[in-house]
N, C-alpha and C positions, 0 to 999 in steps of 0.2 A: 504494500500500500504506500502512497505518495506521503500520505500526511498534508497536514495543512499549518500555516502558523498563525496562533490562537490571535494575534496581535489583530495583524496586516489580512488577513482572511488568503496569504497566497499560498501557493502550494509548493512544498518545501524542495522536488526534485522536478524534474522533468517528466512530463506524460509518458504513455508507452507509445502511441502515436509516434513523438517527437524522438524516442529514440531509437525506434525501428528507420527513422527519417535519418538519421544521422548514421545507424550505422549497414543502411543501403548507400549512403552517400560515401562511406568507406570501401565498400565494397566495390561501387566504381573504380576508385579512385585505381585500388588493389587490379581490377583488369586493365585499367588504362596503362600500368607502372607493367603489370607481366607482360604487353604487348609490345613495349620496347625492348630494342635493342641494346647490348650492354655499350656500347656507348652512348648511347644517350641516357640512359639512365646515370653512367658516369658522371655527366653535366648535371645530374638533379641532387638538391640536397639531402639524400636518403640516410637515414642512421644507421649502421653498422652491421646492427643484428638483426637488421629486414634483409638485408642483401642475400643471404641464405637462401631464407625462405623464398623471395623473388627469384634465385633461381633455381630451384628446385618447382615452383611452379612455371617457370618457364618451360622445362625440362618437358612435363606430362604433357602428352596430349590427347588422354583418353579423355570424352567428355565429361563421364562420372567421377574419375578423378580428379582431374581439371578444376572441377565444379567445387568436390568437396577440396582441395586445396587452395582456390583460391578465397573460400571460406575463413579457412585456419590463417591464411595471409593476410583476411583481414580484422580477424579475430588481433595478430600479433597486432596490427597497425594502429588498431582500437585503442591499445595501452600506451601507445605515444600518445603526449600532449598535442595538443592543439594547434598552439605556435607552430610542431614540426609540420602536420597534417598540410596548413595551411601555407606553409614554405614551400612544399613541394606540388600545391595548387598552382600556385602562383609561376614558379620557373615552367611549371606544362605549359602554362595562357602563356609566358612571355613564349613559348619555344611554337604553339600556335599562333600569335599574331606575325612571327619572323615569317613561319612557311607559308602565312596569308602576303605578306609584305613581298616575297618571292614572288610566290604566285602571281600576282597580280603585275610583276614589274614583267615576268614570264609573254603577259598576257600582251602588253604594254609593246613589248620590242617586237610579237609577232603580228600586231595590227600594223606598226610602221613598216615592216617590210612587206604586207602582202599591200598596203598603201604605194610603195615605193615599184610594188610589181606591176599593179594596177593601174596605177595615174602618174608615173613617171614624175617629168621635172615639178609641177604642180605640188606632189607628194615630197618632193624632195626641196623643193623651196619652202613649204611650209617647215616641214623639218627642220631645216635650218634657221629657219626663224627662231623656233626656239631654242634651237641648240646649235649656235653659232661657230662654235669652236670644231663640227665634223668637217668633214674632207669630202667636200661635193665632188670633184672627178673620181675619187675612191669610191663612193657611194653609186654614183652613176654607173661608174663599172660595172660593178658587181650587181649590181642591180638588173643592168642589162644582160652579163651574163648570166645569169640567173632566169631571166626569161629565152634566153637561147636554148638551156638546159632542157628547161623544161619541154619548150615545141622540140625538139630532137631525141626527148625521154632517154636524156643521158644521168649520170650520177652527182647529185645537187652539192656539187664542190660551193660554187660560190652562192647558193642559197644559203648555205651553214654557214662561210666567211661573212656574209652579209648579217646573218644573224648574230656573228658575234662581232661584227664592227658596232652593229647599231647597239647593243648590252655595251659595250664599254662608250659609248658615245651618252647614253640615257643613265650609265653610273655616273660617271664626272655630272650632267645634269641636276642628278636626284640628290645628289650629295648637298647642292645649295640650295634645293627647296625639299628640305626633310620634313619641312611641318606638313608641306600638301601630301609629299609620300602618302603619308600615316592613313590618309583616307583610301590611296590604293589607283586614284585619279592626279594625275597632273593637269596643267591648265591646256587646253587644243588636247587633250588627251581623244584621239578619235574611237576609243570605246575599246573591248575587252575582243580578244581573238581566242586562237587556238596556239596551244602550244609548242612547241618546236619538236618538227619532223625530226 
């Protein structure tokens, strides 16, 4: 039983509600921590005597055991305090917003080159508008051969070159406007693509 204090009328521990809430929110946590790889778990601040038991549930891949071990892993995880729980909350979201921040920078250089495939010098004067410092006859190049490539269904040499000119051209960019990064849009940003072939 909870109790109550006789004073204040509250109730002296936590509902059962509230702690089956808290420790399914461990239990996440516990699959999210086993799905990593050991180096990234490296980068997380994990205590000592979890790292064990994380791999030893890494290990199984039976589903029943699996199930019931990642259980007991988060039975152990339950016994750390709070502060740690929520240390190792926190560097996950910082390690998700980086591979959203990728992502999207991903998205970013393969709009400007199917841009630059598409509408040529137009796509590449804009370009440079915002990012002054690229190398228009390099760009041109590759650009065009890149469209060679393709009408001759040969092997996309300078569609890769082109994709990695324009990633270092939109780094040096991104670098002085890190606040708009953060949103995953730069300004003339012409919208989100597909990934790199």
């Amino acid at each position: 039983m909870r109790g109550r204090d006789e004073d204040t009328g509250q109730y002296l521990s936590p509902s059962r509600s509230q702690q089956r809430r808290e420790a399914l929110e461990v239990l996440d946590l516990a699959e999210k921590l086993a799905g990593l790889t050991p180096t990234q778990l490296a980068k997380l601040p994990i205590p000592e005597d979890l790292l064990p038991h994380l791999e030893q549930t890494r290990k199984i891949t039976a589903h029943i055991a699996r199930k019931r071990q990642l259980a007991f892993l988060a039975k152990q995880m339950r016994r750390e305090d709070d502060p740690t729980l929520e240390a190792i909350r926190d560097a996950l979201d910082e390690d998700g917003v980086a591979a959203r921040r990728e992502v999207a920078a991903m998205h970013r250089i393969e709009t400007w080159r199917e841009r630059l495939l598409a509408d040529g010098d137009a796509a590449l004067a804009a370009l440079l508008e915002e990012h002054p410092a690229g190398d228009r006859q390099r760009l041109r190049q590759l650009a065009r051969n890149a469209r060679e490539e393709k009408l001759r269904d040969k092997p996309p040499r300078a569609f890769r070159e082109l994709f990695r000119e324009l990633r270092a051209l939109l780094a040096d960019g991104s670098a002085a406007e890190d606040g708009e990064a953060d949103s995953g849009i730069l300004p003339g940003d012409p919208g989100a693509g597909a990934g790199e072939d």
